[in-house]
C-alpha positions in Angstrom: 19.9 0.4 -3.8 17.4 0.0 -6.4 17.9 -3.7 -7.3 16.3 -7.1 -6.0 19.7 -8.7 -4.7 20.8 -5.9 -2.6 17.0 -5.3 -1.1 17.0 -8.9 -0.4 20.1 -8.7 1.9 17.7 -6.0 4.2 14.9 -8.4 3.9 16.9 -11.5 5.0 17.8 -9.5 8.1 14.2 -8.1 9.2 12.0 -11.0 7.8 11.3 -15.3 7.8 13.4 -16.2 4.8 12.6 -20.0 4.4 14.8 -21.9 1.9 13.9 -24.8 0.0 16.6 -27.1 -0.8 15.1 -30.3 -1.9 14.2 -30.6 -5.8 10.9 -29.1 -6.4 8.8 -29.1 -9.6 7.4 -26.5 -11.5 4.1 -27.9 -11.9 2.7 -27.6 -9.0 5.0 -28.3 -6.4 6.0 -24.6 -6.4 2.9 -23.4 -5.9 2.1 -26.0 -3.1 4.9 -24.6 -0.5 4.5 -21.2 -1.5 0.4 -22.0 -0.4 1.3 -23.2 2.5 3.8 -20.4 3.9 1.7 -17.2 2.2 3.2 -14.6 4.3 6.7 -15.7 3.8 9.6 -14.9 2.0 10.8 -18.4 -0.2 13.9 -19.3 -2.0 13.4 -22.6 -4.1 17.3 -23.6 -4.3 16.9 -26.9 -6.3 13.9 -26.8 -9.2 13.7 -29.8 -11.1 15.2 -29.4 -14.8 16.8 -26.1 -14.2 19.7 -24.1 -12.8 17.9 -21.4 -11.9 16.2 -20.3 -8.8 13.1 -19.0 -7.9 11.6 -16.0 -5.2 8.8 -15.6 -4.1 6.8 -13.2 -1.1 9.0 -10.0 -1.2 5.6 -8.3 -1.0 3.3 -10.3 0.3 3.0 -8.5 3.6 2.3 -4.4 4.1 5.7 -4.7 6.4 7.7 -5.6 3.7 6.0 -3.0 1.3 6.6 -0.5 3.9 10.3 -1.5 4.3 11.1 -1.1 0.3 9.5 2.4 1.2 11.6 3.0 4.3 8.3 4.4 6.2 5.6 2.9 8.3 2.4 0.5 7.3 0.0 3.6 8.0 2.4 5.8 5.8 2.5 3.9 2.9 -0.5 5.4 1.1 1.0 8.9 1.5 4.4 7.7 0.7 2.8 6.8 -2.5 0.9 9.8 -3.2 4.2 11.9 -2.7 6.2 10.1 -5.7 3.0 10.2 -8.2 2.6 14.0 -7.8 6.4 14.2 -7.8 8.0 11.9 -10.6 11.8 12.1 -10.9 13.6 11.5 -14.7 16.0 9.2 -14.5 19.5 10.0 -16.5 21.5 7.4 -15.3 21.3 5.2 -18.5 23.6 2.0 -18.5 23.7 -1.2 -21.0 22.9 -4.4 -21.0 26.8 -5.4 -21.3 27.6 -3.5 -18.4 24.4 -4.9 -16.2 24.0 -8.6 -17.5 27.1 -11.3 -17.7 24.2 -13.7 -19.7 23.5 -11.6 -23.0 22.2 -12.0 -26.3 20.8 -14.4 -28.9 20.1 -17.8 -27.4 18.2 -20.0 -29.2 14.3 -18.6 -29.6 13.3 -22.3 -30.0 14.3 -22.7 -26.5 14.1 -19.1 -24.7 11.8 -19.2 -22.4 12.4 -23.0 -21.3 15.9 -21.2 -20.2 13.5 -19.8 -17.1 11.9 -21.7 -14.6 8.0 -21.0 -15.3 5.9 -22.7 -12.6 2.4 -23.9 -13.3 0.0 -23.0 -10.3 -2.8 -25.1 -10.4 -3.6 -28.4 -12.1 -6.5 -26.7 -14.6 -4.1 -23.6 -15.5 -3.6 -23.0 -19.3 0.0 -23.4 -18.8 3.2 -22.1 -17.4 2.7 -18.2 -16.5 4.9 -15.2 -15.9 3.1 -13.4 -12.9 5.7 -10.5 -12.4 6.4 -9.4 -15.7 6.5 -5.7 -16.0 6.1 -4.5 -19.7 7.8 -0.8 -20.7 6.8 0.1 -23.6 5.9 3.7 -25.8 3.4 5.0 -26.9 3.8 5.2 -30.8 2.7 8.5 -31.7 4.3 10.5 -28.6 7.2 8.5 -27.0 5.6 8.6 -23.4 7.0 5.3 -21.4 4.4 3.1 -19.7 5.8 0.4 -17.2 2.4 -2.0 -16.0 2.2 -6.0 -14.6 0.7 -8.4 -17.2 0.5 -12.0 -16.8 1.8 -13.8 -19.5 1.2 -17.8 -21.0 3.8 -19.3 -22.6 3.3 -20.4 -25.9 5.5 -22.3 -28.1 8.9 -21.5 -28.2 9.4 -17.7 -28.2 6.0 -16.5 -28.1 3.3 -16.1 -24.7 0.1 -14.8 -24.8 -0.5 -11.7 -22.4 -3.4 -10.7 -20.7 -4.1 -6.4 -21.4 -6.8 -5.1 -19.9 -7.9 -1.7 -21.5 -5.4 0.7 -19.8 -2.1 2.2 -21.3 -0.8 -0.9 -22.9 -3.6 -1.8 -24.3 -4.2 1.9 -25.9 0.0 1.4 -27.6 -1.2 -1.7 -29.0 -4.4 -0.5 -30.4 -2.1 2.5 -31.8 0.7 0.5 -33.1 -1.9 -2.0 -34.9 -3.0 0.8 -36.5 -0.1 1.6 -38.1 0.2 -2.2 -39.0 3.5 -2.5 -36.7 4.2 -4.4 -33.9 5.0 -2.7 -30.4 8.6 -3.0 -29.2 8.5 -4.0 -25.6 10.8 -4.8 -22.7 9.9 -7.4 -19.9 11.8 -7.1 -16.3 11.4 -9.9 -14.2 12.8 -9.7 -10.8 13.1 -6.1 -9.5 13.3 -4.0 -6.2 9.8 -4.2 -4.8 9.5 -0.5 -4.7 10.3 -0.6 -8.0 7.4 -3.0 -9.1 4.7 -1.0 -7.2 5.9 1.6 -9.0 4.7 -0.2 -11.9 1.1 -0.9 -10.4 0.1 2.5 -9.6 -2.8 4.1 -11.3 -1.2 7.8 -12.8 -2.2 9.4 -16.2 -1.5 8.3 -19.8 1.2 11.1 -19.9 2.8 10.2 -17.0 5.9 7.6 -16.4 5.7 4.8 -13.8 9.4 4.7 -13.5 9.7 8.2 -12.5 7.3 7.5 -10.0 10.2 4.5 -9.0 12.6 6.9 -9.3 11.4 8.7 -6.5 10.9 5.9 -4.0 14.6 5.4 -4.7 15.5 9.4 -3.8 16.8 10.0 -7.2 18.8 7.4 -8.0 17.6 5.0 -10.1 18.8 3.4 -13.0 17.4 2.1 -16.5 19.1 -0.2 -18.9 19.1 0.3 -22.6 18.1 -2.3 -24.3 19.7 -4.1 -27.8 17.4 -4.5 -30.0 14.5 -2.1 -29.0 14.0 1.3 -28.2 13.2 0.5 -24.4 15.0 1.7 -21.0 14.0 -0.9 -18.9 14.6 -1.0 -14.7 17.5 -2.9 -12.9 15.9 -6.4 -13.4 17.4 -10.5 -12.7 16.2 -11.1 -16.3 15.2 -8.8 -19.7 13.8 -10.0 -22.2 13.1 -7.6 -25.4 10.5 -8.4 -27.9 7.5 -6.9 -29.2 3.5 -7.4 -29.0 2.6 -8.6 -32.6 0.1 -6.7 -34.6 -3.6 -8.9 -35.7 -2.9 -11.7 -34.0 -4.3 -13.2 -31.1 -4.0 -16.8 -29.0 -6.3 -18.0 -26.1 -5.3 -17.5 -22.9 -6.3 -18.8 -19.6 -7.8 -20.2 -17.7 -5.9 -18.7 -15.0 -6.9 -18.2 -11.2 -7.5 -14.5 -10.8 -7.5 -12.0 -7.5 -10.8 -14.2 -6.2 -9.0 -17.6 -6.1 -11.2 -18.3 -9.1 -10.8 -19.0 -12.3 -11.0 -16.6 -15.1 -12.3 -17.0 -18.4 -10.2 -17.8 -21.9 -10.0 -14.8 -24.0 -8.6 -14.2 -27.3 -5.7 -12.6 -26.5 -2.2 -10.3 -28.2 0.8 -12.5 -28.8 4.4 -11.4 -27.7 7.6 -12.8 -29.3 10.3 -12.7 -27.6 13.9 -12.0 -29.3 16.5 -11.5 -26.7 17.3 -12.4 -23.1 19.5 -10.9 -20.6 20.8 -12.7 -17.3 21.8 -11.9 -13.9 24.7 -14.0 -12.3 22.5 -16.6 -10.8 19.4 -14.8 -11.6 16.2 -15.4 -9.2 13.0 -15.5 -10.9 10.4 -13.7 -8.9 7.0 -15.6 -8.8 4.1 -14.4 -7.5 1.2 -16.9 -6.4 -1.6 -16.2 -8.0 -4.8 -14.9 -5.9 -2.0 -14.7 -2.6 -1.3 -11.8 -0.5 1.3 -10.9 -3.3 -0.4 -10.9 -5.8 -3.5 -8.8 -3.7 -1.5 -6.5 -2.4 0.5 -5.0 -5.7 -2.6 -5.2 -7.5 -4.2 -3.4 -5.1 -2.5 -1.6 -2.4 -2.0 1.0 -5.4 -5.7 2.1 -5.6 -5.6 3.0 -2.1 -4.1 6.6 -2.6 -6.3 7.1 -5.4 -9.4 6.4 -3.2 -8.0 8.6 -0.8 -7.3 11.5 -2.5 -11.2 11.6 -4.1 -12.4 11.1 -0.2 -10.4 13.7 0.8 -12.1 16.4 -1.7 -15.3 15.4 -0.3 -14.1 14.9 3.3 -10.7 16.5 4.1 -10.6 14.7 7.3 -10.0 11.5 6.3 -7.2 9.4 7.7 -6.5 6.8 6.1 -8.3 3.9 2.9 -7.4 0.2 3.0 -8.5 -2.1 0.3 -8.9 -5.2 2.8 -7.1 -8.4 2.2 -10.0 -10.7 3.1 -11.5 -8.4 0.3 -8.9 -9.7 -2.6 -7.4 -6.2 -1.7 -10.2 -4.8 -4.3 -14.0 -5.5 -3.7 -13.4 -4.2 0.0 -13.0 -1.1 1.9 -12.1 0.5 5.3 -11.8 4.2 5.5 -11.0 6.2 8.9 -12.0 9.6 9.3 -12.3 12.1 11.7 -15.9 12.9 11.5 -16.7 16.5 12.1 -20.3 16.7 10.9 -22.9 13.5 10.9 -23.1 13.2 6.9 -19.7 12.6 6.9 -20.1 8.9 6.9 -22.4 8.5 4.3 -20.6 11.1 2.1 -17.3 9.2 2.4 -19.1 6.0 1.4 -20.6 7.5 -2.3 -17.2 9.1 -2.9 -15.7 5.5 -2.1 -17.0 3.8 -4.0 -17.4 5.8 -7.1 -13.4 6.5 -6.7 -12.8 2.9 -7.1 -15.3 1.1 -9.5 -14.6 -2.3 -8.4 -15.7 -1.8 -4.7 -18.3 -3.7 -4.1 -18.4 -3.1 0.1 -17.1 -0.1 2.0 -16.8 0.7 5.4 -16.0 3.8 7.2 -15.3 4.2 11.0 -14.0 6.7 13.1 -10.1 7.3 13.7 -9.7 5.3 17.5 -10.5 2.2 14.7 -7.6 0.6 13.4 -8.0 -0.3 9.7 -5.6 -2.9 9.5 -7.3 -4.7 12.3 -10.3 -6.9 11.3 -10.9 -7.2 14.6 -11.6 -3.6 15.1 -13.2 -3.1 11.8 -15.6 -6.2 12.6 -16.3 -4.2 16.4 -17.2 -1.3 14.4 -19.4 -2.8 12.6 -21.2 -4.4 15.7 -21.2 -1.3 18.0 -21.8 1.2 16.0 -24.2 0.3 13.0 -27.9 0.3 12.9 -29.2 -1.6 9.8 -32.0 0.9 8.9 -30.2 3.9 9.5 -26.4 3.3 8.4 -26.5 1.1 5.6 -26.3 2.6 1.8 -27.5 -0.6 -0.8 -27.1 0.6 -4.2 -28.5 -2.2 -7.0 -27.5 -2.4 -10.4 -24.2 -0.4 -10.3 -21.1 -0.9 -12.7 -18.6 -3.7 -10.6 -15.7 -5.7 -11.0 -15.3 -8.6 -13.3 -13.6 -10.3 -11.1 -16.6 -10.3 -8.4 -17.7 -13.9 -9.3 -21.8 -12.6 -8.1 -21.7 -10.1 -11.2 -23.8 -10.3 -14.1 -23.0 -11.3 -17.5 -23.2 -7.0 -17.7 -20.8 -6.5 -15.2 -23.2 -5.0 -12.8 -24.0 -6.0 -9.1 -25.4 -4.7 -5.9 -22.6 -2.1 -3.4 -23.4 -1.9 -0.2 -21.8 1.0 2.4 -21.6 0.9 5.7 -21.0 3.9 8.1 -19.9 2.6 11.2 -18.7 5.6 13.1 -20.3 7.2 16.5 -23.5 9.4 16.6 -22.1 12.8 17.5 -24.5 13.7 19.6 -24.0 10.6 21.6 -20.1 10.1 21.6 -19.8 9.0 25.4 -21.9 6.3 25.0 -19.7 4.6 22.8 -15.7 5.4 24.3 -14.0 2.4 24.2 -12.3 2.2 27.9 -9.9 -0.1 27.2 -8.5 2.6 25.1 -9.3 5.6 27.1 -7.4 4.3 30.2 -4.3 3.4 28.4 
């Protein structure tokens, strides 16, 4: 089961599905309900000016996340380490003919008006793609990369897409080199194990769809597409194209993980030649700066964090990249703290693991780092501002943290909120003892 449809059957079962029948606009109107239900799973049934329907919240809980991955909330950070140090290829290669009823040629003039695009809020650039996963290869070796990019639509075949410098970015850099453009396929609409897949941080020569593959025990399949050299995941709609060579379009404004606006940059162009359709396709929209959106952009850094805490502290438990942080400027880490430097030592590794952490905290194990409430009684129990705080000024943050400097730079601050060893009684939570 490595499609959207099937997943959604288990989802309808275990989860709120709420479906919206009434006619419902793309600008706006969309993003209005899906505001007001953010942990939700939505079904927009009747969207003004198209036959199409839209999803949205198939991950914007850790439950749901957890339930793609068939394990527990607390396991889903080693769940995730085991299929990046264990990538499966994937030989079950089918085609589009066999996959899509909807193929081929429409006309580019009006491609992408054939999917409903919302537009989120009122000073957005324009309609955006939010779940797009590009696959493309790298021109000089053949590796695949599969990564989330928000895309603007443009004029008729052609959005603009936002590429940070990561893999993409590096096969467009190589593929302008050689004056050519870079083939690309865009999924829209997948198993949710499937697009984390897509969102974890692995090396340049590895393949986020083998990382898939092994979420799905093996049995995943990939598409091969028409008119491009791309196997692309089980998907409700493909589009083929390619990222044009010297050429670039503004894009944004667009409201980032912070609920604030980013800035318009001076961005690649796509143009898109081909589109492939489910039988009533769902487009999967994602709100921007909701839990959705938080959590797939960030949930994947977790394991990565971990795994550089561990080499400093092997008793760690278990990293959370906080919701009320954006799922990236904050931290909770549980350890099992063996010696009293542990805490501080877990902090530096922390936050040099994950540039963009801003504040970290790290408690003890009877803390449960999904619970604010028990992070937040850490943090009054436990800490004593002179001794157990770590300010570091002038460090390398996130864009995204609207306090940075023009430079990027900005103040981290650690927190080690776990028990004195020497005085453990003093601090045994009763309530917890006695259970």
């Amino acid at each position: 089961m490595d499609n959207l449809k099937d997943f959604l059957q288990v989802l309808e079962q275990e989860f709120q599905v709420i479906e919206v029948d009434q006619e419902v606009s793309l600008e706006y109107e969309v993003a209005k309900i899906l505001k007001d239900n953010p942990k939700d799973l939505i079904i927009f049934n009747n969207i003004a000016g198209s036959d199409k329907r839209i999803i949205s919240g198939i991950c914007n809980t850790r439950e749901k996340i957890a339930r793609s991955l068939d394990v527990k909330v607390p396991e889903i950070g080693s769940r995730i380490i085991k299929a990046m140090e264990n990538p499966m290829p994937i030989t079950d290669i089918q085609s589009t003919r066999d996959n899509f009823p909807v193929s081929g040629k429409p006309d580019l003039k009006e491609i992408l008006k054939e999917i409903p695009i919302p537009t989120y809020y009122k000073n957005d650039a324009g309609p955006y793609i939010t779940t797009g996963v590009i696959i493309a290869k790298d021109p000089e070796t053949g590796i695949r990369n599969a990564s989330i990019h928000r895309m603007l639509v443009k004029e008729g075949n052609r959005m603009g897409v936002r590429i940070v410098p990561r893999n993409l970015y590096t096969y467009h850099q190589k593929a302008e080199k050689l004056d050519e453009p870079l083939e690309i396929a865009i999924a829209i609409g997948m198993h949710p194990a499937t697009l984390l897949a897509s969102c974890t941080s692995i090396p340049i020569t590895a393949d986020e769809l083998e990382v898939a593959n092994n979420f799905h025990q093996g049995e995943m399949k990939l598409i091969k597409c028409d008119t491009v050299d791309i196997e692309a995941p089980d998907c409700e709609i493909l589009l083929e194209g390619q990222i044009l060579p010297h050429e670039r379009t503004e894009e944004g404004p667009f409201v980032d993980l912070t609920d604030t606006y980013d800035v318009i940059r001076r961005e690649p162009v796509i143009e898109v030649t081909e589109m492939h359709l489910k039988e009533d396709p769902l487009f999967h929209a994602i709100m921007p700066a909701g839990l959705e959106h938080k959590l797939l952009q960030g949930l994947p850094q977790e394991p990565r964090i971990f795994n550089i805490v561990r080499n400093t502290v092997p008793t760690v438990k278990n990293v959370v990249l906080t919701e009320g942080g954006c799922c990236w400027l904050h931290a909770a880490v549980s350890i099992q703290k063996q010696t009293q430097g542990d805490g501080k030592n877990v902090l530096m590794a922390a936050l040099t693991a994950h540039p963009s952490l801003k504040h970290c905290v790290v408690v003890d194990e009877d803390i449960d780092v999904f619970n604010n409430d028990d992070i937040e009684y850490a943090i009054a129990t436990r800490v004593k501002g002179d001794d157990d705080l770590i300010v570091i000024p002038g460090a390398r943050g996130s864009s995204l943290d609207p306090t940075a400097t023009p430079d990027g730079t900005t103040t981290k601050i650690g927190i080690d909120a776990t028990k004195p060893l020497d005085k453990l009684e003093k601090f045994e939570r009763v309530s917890r003892s006695e259970d």
